[in-house]
N, C-alpha and C positions, 0 to 999 in steps of 0.2 A: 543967525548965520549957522549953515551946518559945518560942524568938524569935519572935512577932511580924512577917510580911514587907510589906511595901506591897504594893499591888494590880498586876499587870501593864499596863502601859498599851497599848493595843493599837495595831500599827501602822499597822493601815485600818481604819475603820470601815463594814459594809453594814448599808443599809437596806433589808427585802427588803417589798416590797408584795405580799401572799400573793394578795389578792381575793380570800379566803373562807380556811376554816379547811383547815390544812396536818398532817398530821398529823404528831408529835414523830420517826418517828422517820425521816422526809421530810425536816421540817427538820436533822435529826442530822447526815444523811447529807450535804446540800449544803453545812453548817458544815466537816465535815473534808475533806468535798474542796477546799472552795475553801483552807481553810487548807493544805492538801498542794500545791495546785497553788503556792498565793503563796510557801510555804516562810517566813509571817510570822505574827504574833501578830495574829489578827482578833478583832472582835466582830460579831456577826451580831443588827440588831433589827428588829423586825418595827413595819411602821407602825403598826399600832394600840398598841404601847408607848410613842408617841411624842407630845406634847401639839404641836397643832395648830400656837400661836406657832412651837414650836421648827420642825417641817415646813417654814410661810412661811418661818423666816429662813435655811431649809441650800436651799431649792430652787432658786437660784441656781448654788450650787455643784456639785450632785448630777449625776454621770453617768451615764445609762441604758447598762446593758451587756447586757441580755436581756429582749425583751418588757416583762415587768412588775416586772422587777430595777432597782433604783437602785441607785447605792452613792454615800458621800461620803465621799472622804479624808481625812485630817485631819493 
């Protein structure tokens, strides 16, 4: 029987604002690079996964780091 592990909790979280559709294997690629570059456990979501309330209440927080990149730490 396999154990059962909890879920990794990730050490940064980006929000990436695509403005239109990205294609899988675009986003792939910017997913392992940035996690190469951080050398840390990321999660990468794209705004439109993201329900509007939750958007208002991180946009305070969120740090633009490219053009049309966010990201918010956590």
């Amino acid at each position: 029987m396999l154990e059962e592990k909890p879920p990794l909790k990730a050490a940064l979280i980006f929000r990436v604002d695509t403005g239109g559709i990205v294609g899988i294997y675009r986003f792939v690629n910017f997913y392992d690079d940035l996690r190469e570059a951080l050398a840390k456990r990321i999660d990468v979501l794209t705004t439109r996964q993201l329900d509007e309330k939750f958007l208002n209440a991180i946009a305070k927080e969120e740090i633009k780091i490219y053009k049309s990149i966010k990201i918010l730490i956590f």
